[in-house]
N, CA, C and O of each residue as an XYZ file, in Angstrom:
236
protein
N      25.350    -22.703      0.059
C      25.634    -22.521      1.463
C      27.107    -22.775      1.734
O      27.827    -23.626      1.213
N      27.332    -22.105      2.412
C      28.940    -22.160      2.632
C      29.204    -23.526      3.792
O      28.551    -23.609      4.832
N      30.030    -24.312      3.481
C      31.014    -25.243      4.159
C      32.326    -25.657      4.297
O      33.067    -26.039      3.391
N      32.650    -25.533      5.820
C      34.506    -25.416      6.022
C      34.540    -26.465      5.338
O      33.695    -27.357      5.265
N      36.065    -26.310      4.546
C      36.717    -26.854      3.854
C      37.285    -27.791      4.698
O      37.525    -28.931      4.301
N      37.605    -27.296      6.209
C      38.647    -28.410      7.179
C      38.390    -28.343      8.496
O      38.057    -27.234      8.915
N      38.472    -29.493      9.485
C      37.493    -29.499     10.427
C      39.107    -28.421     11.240
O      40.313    -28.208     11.115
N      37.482    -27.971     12.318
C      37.950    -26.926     12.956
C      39.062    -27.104     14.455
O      38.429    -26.639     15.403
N      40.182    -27.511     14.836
C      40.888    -28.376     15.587
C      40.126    -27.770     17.231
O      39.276    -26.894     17.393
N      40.855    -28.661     18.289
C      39.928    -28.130     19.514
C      40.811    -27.158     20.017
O      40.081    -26.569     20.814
N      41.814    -26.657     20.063
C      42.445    -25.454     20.190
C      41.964    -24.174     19.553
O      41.561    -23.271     20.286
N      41.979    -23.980     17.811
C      41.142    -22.971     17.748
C      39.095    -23.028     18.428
O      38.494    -22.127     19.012
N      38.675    -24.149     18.102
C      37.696    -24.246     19.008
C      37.329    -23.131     19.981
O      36.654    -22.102     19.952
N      38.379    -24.069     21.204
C      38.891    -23.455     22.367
C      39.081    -21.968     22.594
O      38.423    -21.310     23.400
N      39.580    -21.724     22.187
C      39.898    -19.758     21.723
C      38.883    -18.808     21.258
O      38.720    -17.611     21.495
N      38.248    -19.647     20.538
C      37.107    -19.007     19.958
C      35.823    -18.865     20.854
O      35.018    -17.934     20.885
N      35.847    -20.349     21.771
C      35.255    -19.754     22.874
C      35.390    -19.903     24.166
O      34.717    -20.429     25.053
N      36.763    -19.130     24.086
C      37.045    -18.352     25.861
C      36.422    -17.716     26.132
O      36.327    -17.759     27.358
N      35.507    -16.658     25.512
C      34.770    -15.272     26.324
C      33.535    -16.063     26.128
O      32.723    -15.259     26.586
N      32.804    -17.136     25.745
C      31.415    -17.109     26.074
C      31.459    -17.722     28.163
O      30.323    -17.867     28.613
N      32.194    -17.904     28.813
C      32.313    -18.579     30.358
C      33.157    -17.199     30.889
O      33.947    -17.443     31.801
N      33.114    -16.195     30.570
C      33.898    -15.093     31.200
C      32.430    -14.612     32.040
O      31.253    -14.532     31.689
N      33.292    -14.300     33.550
C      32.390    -13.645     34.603
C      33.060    -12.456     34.922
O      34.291    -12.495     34.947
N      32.328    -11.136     35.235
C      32.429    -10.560     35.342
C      32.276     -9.942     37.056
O      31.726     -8.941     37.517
N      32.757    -10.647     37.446
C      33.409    -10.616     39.114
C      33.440     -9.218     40.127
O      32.966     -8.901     41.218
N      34.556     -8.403     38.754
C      35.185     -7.611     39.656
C      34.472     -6.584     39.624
O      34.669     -5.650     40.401
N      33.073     -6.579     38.292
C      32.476     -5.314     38.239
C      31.092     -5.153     39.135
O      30.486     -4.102     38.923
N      30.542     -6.008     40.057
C      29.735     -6.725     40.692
C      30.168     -5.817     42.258
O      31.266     -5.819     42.813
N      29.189     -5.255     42.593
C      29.524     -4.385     43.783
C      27.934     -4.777     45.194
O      26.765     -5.020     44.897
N      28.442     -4.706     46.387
C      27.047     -4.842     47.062
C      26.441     -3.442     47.317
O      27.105     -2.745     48.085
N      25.078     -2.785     46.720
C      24.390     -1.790     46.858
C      24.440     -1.245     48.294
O      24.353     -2.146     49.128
N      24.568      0.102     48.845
C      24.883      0.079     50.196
C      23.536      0.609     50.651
O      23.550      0.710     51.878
N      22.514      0.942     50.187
C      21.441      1.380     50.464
C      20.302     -0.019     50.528
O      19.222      0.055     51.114
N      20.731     -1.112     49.897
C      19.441     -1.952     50.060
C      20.303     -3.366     50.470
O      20.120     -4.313     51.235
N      21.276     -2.969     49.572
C      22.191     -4.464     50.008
C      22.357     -5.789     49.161
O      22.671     -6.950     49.425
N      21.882     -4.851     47.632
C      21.737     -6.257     46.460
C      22.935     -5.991     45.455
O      23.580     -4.995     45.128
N      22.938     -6.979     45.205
C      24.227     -7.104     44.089
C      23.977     -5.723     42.960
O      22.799     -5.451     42.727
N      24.840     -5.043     42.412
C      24.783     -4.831     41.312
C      25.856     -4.203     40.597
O      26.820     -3.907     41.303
N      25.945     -3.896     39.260
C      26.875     -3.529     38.410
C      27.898     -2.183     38.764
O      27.278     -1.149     39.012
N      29.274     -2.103     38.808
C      29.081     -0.828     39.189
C      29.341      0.501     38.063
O      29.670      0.450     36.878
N      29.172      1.195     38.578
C      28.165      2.903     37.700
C      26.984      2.657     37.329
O      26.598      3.570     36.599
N      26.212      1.865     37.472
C      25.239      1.519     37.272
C      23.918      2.065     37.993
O      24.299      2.782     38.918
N      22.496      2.018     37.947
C      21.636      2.027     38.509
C      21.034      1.120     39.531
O      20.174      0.503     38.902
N      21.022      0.719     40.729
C      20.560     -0.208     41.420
C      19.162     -0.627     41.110
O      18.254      0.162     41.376
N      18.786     -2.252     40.361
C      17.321     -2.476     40.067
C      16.672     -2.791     41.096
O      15.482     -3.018     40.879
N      17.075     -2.905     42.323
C      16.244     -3.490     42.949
C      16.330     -1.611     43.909
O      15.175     -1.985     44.113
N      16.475     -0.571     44.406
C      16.068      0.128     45.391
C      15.944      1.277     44.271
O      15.010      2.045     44.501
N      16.754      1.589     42.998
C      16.471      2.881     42.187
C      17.572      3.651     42.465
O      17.322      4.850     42.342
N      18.788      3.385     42.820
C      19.408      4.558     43.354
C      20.565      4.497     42.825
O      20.816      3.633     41.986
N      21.483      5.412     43.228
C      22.657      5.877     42.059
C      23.553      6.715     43.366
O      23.159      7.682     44.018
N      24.777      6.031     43.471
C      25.277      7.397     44.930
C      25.092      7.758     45.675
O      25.660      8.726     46.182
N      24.120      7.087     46.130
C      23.282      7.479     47.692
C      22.378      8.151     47.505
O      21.916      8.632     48.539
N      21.446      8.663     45.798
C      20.596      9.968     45.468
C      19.261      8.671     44.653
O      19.247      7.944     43.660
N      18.677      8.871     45.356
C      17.139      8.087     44.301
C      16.927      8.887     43.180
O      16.662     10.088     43.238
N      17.069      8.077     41.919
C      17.141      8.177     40.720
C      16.089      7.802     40.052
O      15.708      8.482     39.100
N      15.446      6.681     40.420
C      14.479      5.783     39.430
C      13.548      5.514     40.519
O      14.092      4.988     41.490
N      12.038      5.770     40.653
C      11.055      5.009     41.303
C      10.772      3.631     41.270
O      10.468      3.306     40.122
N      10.752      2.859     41.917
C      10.742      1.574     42.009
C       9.165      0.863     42.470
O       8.618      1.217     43.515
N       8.693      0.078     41.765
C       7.384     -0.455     42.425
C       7.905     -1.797     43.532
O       7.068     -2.411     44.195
């Protein structure tokens, strides 16, 4: 089994994990048809819709 040779300092640490606490903020849009958060180009999960055009049936 493989084991580091040298402990790992808290700077590289650190670096290594900057992107696991990354939010994704700016891609986060409010749906204008129902009014829920979602991704944008995306499909809205909560109403089905895409551009103002119903795309996906929703239960």
């Amino acid at each position: 089994m493989a084991v580091p040779k040298k402990r790992t300092s808290k700077s590289r640490k650190g670096m290594r994990r900057s992107h696991d606490f990354l939010q994704f903020k700016a891609a986060v849009h409010i749906c204008p048809e129902c009014g829920e958060l979602k991704l944008l180009h995306h499909i809205c999960e909560a109403c089905g819709t895409y551009r103002g055009q119903q795309v996906v049936d929703v239960e």
